[in-house]
C-alpha positions as CSV (number, residue, x, y, z in Angstrom):
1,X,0.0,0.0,0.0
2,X,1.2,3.5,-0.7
3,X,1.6,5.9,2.3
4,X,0.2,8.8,-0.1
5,X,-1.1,9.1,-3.7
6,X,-0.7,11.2,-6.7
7,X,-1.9,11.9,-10.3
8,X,1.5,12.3,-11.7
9,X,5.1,11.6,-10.0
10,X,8.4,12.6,-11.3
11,X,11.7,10.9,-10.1
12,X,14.8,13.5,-10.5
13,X,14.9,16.6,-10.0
14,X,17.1,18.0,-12.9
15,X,16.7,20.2,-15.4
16,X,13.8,17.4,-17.1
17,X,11.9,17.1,-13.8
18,X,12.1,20.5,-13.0
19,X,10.4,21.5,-16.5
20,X,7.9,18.2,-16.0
21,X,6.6,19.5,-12.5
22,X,6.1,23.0,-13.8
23,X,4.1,21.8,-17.1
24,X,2.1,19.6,-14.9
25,X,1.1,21.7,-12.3
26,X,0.1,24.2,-14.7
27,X,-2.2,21.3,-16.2
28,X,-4.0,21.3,-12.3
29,X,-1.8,17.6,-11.6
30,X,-1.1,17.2,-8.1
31,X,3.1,15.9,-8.7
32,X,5.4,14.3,-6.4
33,X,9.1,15.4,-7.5
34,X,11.6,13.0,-5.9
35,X,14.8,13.7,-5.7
36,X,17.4,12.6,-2.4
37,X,19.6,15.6,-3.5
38,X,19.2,19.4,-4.2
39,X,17.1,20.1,-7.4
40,X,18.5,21.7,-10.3
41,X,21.0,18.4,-11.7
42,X,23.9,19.9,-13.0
43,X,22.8,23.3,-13.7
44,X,24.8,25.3,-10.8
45,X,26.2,29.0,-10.7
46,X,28.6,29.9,-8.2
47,X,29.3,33.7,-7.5
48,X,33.0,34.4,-6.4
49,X,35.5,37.9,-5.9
50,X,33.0,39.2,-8.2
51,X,33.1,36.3,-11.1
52,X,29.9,34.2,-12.1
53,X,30.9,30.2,-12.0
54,X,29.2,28.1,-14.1
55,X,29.7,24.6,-12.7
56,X,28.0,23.0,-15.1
57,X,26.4,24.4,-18.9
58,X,27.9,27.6,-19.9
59,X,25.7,28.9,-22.7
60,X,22.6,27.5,-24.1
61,X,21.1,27.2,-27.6
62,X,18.4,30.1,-28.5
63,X,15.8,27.6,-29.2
64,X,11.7,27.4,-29.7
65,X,11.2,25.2,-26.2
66,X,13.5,26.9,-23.6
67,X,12.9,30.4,-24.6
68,X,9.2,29.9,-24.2
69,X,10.0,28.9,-20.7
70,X,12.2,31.4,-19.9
71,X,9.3,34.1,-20.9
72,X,6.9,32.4,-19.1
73,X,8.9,32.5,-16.0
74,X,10.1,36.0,-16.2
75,X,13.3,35.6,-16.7
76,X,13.9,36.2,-21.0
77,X,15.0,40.0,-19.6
78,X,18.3,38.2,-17.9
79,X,19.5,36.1,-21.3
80,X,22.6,37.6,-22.6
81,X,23.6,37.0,-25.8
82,X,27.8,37.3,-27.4
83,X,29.4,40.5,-26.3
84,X,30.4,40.2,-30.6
85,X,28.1,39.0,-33.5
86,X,30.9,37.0,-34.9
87,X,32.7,35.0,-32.1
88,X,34.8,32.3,-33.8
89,X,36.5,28.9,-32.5
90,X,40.2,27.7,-32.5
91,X,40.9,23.7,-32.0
92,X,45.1,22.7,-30.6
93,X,46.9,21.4,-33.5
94,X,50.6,21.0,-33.3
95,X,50.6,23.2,-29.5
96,X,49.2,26.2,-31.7
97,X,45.4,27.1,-31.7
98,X,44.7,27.5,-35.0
99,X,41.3,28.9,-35.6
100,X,38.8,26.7,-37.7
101,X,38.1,28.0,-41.1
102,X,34.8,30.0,-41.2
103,X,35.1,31.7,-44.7
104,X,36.2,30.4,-48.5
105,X,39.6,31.7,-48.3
106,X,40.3,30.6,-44.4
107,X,39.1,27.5,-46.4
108,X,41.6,27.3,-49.2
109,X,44.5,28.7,-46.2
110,X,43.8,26.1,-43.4
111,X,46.8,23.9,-41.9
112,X,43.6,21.8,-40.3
113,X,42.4,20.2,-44.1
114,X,44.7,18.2,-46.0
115,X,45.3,19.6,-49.8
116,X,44.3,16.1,-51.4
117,X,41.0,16.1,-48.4
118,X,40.1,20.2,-49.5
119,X,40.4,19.1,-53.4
120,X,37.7,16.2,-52.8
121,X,35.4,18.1,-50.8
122,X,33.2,19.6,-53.1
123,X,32.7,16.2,-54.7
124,X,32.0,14.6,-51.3
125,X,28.7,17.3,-50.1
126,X,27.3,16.1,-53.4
127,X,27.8,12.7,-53.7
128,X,25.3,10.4,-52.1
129,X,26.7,7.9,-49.1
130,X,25.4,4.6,-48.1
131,X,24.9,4.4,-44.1
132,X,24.8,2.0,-41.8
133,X,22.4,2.3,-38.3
134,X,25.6,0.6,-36.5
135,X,27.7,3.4,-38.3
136,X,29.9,5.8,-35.9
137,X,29.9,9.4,-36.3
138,X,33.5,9.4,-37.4
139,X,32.9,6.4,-39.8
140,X,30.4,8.9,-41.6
141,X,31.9,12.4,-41.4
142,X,35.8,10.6,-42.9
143,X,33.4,9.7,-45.9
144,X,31.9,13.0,-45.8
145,X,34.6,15.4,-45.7
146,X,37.9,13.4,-45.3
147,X,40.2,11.9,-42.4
148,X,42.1,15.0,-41.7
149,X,38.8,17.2,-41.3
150,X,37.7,14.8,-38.9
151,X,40.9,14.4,-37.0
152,X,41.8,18.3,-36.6
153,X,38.3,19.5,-36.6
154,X,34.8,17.0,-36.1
155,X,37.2,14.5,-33.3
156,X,37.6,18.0,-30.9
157,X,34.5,19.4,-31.5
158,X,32.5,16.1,-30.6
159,X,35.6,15.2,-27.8
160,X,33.8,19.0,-26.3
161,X,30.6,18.2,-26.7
162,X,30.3,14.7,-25.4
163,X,33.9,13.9,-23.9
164,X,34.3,10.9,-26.4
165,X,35.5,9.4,-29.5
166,X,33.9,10.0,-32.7
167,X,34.6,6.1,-33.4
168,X,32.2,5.2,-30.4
169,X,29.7,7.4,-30.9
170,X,26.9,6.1,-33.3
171,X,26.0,8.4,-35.8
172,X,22.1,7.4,-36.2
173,X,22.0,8.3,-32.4
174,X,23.8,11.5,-32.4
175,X,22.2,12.5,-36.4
176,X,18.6,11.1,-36.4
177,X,17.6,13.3,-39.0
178,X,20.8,13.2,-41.1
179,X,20.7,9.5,-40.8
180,X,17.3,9.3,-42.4
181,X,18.3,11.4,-45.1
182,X,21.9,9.8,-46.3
183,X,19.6,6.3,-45.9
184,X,17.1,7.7,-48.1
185,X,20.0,9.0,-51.2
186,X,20.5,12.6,-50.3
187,X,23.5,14.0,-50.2
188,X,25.2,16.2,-47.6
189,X,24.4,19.3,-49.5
190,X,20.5,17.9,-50.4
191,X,20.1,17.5,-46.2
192,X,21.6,20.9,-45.6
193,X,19.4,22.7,-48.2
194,X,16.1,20.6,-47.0
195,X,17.2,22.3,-43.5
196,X,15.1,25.5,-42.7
197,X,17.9,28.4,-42.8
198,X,17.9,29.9,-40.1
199,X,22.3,31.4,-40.1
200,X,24.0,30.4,-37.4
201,X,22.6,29.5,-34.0
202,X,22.1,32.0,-31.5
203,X,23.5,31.7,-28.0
204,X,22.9,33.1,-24.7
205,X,23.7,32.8,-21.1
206,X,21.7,34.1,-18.3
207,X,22.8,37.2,-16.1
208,X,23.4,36.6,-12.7
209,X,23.9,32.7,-13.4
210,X,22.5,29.9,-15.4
211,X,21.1,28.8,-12.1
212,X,18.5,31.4,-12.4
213,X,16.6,29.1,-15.0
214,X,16.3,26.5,-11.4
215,X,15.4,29.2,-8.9
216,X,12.4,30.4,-11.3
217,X,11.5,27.3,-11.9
218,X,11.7,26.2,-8.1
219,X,9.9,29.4,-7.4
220,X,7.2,28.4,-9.9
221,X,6.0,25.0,-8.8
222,X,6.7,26.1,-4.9
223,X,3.4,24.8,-2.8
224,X,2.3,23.5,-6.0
225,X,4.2,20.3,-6.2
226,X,5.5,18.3,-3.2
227,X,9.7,18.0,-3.4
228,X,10.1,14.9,-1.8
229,X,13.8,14.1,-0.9
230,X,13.8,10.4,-1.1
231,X,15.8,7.8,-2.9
232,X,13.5,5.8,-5.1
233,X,14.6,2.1,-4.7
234,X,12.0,0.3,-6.5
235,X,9.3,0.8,-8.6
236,X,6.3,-1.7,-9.5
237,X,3.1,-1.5,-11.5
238,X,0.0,-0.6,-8.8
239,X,-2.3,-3.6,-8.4
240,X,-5.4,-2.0,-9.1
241,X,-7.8,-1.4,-11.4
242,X,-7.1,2.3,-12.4
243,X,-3.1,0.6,-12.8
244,X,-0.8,3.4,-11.8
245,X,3.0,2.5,-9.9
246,X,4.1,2.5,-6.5
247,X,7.4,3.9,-5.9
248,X,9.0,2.3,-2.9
249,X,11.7,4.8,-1.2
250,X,13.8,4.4,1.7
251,X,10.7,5.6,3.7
252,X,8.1,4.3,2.7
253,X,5.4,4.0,-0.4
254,X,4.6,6.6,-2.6
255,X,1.5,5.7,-5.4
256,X,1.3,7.6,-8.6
257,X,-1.1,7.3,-12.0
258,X,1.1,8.9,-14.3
259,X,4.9,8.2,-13.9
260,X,7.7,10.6,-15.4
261,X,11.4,9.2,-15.0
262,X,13.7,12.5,-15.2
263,X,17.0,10.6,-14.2
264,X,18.9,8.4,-16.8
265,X,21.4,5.5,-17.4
266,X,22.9,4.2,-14.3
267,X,20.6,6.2,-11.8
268,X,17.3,4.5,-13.6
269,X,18.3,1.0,-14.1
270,X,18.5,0.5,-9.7
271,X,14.7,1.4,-9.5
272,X,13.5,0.2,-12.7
273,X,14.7,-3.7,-12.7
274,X,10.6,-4.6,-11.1
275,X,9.3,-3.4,-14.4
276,X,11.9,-4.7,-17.1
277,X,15.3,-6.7,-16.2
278,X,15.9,-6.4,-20.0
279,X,16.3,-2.4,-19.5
280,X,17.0,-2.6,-16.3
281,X,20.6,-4.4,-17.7
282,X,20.9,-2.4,-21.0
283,X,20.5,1.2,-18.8
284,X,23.1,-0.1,-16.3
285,X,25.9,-0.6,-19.2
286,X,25.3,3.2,-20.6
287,X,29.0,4.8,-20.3
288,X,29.0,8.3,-19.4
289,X,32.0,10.8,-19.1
290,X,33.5,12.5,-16.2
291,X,34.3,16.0,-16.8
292,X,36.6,18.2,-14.3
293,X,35.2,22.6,-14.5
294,X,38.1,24.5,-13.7
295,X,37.5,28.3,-13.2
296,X,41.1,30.7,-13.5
297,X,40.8,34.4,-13.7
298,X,43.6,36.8,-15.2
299,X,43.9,40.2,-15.9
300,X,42.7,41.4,-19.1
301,X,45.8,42.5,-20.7
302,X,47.0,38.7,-21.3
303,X,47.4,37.8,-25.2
304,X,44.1,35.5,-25.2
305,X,42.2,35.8,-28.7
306,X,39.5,38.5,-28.4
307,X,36.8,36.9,-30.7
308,X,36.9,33.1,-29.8
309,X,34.8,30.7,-28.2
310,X,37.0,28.9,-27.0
311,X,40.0,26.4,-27.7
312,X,39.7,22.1,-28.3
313,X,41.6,19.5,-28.3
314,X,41.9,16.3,-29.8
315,X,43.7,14.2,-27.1
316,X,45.0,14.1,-23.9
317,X,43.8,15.1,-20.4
318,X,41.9,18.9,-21.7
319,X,39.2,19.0,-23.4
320,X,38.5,22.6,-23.6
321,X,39.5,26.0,-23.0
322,X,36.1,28.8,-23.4
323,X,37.2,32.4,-23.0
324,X,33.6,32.9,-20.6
325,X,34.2,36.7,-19.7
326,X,35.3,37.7,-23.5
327,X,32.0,35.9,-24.9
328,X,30.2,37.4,-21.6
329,X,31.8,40.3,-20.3
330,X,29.4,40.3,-17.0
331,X,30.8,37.1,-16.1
332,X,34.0,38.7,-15.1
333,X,34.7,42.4,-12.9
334,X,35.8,45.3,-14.8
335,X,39.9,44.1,-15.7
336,X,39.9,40.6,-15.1
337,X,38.8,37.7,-17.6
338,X,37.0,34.3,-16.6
339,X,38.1,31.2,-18.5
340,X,36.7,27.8,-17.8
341,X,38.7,24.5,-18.8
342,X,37.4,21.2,-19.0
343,X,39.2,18.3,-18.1
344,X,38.2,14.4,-18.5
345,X,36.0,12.5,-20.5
346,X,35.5,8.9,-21.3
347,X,39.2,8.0,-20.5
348,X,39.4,7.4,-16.9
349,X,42.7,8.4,-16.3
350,X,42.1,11.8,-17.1
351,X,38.8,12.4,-14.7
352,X,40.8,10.5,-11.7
353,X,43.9,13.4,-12.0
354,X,44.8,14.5,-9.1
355,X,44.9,18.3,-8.1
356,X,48.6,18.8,-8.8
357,X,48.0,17.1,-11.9
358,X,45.2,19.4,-12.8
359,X,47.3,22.5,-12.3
360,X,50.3,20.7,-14.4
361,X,47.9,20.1,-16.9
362,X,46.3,24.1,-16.8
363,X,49.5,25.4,-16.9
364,X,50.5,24.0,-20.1
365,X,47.8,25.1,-21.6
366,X,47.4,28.7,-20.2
367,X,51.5,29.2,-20.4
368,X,52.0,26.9,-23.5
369,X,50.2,27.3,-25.6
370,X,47.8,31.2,-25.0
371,X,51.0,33.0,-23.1
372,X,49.3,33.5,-20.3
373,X,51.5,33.7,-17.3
374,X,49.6,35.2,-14.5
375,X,46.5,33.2,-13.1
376,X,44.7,32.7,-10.1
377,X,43.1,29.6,-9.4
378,X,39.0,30.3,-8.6
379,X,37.4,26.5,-8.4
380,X,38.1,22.8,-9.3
381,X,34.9,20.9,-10.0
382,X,33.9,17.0,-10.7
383,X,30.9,15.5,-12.7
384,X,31.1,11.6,-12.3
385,X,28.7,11.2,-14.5
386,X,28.2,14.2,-16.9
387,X,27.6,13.7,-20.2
388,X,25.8,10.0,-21.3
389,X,27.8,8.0,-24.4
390,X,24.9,7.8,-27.2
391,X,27.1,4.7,-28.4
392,X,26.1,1.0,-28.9
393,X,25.4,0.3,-25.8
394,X,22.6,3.8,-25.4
395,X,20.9,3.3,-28.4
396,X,20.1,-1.0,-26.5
397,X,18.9,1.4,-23.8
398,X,17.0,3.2,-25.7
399,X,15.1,0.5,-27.9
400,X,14.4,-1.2,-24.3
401,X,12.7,2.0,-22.8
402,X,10.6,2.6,-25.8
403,X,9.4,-0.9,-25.6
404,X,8.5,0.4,-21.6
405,X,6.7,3.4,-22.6
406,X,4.5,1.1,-24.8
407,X,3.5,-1.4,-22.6
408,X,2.5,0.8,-20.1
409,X,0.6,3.8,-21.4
410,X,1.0,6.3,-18.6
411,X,5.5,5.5,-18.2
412,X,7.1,8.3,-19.7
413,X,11.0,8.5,-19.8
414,X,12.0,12.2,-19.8
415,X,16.0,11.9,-19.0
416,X,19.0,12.5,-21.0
417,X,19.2,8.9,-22.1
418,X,16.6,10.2,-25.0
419,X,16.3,13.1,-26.6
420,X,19.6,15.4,-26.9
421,X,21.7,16.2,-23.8
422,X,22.0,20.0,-23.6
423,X,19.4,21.9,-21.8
424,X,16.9,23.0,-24.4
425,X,17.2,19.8,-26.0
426,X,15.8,18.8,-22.6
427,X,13.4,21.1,-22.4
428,X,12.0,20.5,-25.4
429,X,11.7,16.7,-25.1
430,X,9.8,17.3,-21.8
431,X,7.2,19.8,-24.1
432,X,6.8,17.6,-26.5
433,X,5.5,15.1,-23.8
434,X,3.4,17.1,-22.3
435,X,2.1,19.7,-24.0
């Protein structure tokens, strides 16, 4: 028997459950939100000697779902976008950051593009390529646009995204759409045309701290939803009539009609093994990578490039360098600049460093290769489990909880194991569910 009943429970209190709660309780649901630790997930800002620290995303994606949130909260007012209209990006290659080609004759001038792999493009974006579902996303893009474009440019820019290797990360998972499209004859040019044009995507961050976006949404659902900080151990299909689950947590029963699972991966398959072993199993071997936030401050007069996003790398322990203040000037006080490095990924060796290895490894990069010699230290932060692999073993995951949701109508699996893994992808998947 359940201690207490509700129309609609949400285990995890992230970014997806956050945005679940506050659709549903504008729908007149009475929700349980479940989560043993503080709401929010990874979406944390940290103010310090005058410097906004963003421990977990930096900028988000000016897109349909979140903005609509944001204006329905409040809170569109506080999104900042680039302090320039044109910000560019650099990627290491050979200990120089070399910025990647945004133009024809940047293009034609590139170290980053082999001669033989710039001569063949053209023919490549028209030609029509066979793909495989079980095809990575490197596989593809060395058919695409050659083995050195992927090496010096697509293997960073995916390494900063998801902290992985292209070769492990499966193209149909990462590129529905493109997938469909190369399956179905087009070429690379055919996709991109049949794409609404819309220039380049807008970015913004919000004043004050990403963290806002929690706090409003916190603020929005406050004696509306009951935040219930409880571990969910087990959860098993209500024996009743009306169906429904019971969630059993380490203090007691909580029944629900309508259930909403915000967490993912390795967090989902210890509560979920009642309703399916199979995915239960499959969730359990989802890979995710760790990712160390460092936060260093200088003064504004160091050499670092005025119009970049940021710097990536291909290999080793850093993944990326963004220049936060430069692209967000109210990140920083007046004469100092925030950068934030990111360390890690899929390779355990580089999220277990140590702090003296951390600061061996910043130094290189901030002396070595920028010329920046004067830096103080502001934070070192870890993410276990940041960013989810969508490799083989997600897209078994993913196949099992889509058999889930259709067995039992009123199961709905919100986390980042579907849907896109930055926050308006989130946001928008939990929309689309609800609304």
């Amino acid at each position: 028997m359940a201690d207490k009943f509700y129309s609609s429970a949400i285990i995890g209190g992230g970014i997806s459950g956050l945005t679940a709660a506050y659709f549903l309780t504008k729908q007149g649901e009475e929700v349980a939100l479940l989560d043993p630790d503080s709401l929010g997930g990874v979406i944390r800002s940290v103010k310090k000697d005058g410097f906004t620290l963003e421990l977990g995303p930096n900028v988000f994606v000016k897109k349909e779902a979140i903005w609509k949130l944001m204006c329905e909260l409040g809170i569109e007012h506080l999104a900042q976008g680039p302090a320039f209209k044109k910000y560019y990006q650099h990627v290491c290659y050979r200990q120089r950051a070399v910025k990647i080609p945004s133009n024809l004759i940047e293009f034609v001038l590139t170290p980053l593009i082999s001669p033989i792999d710039k001569m063949q493009l053209l023919c490549r974006v028209f030609k029509s390529h066979s793909v495989n579902p079980s095809d990575s996303v490197g596989a593809v893009f060395r058919a695409l646009v050659g083995g050195s474009s992927v090496s010096n440019i697509v293997a960073p820019a995916f390494r900063g995204i998801f902290g992985g290797s292209v070769d492990d990360l499966l193209f149909e998972s990462v590129f529905p759409d493109m997938c469909n499209a190369l399956q179905d004859g087009k070429s690379i040019f055919g996709y991109l045309k049949s794409k609404k044009r819309g220039g380049k995507r807008e970015i913004f961050h919000i004043r004050g701290g990403n963290a806002s976006l929690v706090e409003s949404l916190k603020k929005a659902i406050a004696g509306k939803a009951a935040s219930i900080k409880k571990e969910v151990c087990s959860v098993r299909v209500a024996n009743s009539e009306d169906g429904g689950f019971i969630l059993e947590t380490s203090e007691g029963a909580i029944g629900c009609k309508k259930l909403y699972v915000a967490t993912s991966g390795a967090a989902t398959s210890r509560y979920i093994k009642g309703l399916s072993a199979e995915a239960s199993h499959a969730l359990s071997k989802v890979r995710y990578a760790g990712i160390i936030v460092v936060h260093v401050a200088c003064n504004s007069s160091e050499p670092l490039p005025k119009s970049s996003f940021g710097i990536l790398f291909p290999d080793g322990h850093m993944m990326g360098i963004m220049f936060s203040s430069i692209l967000f000037p109210d990140m920083a006080p007046e004469g100092k600049e925030l950068l934030t490095l990111c360390l890690g990924g899929t390779q355990k060796e580089s999220f277990s460093l140590g702090k003296e290895a951390i600061l061996l490894e910043i130094e290189a990069a901030l002396k070595g290769l920028l010329g920046v010699h004067s830096y103080d230290l502001l934070g070192i932060h870890r993410w276990e489990r940041a960013i989810p692999q969508y490799d083989i073993h997600h897209l078994e995951a993913v196949r099992e909880l889509k058999m889930l949701e259709s067995r039992y109508k009123n199961l709905h699996f919100i986390g980042a194991d579907i849907g896109g893994i930055s926050v308006p992808d989130r946001v928008a998947l939990v929309e689309s569910v609800l609304i």
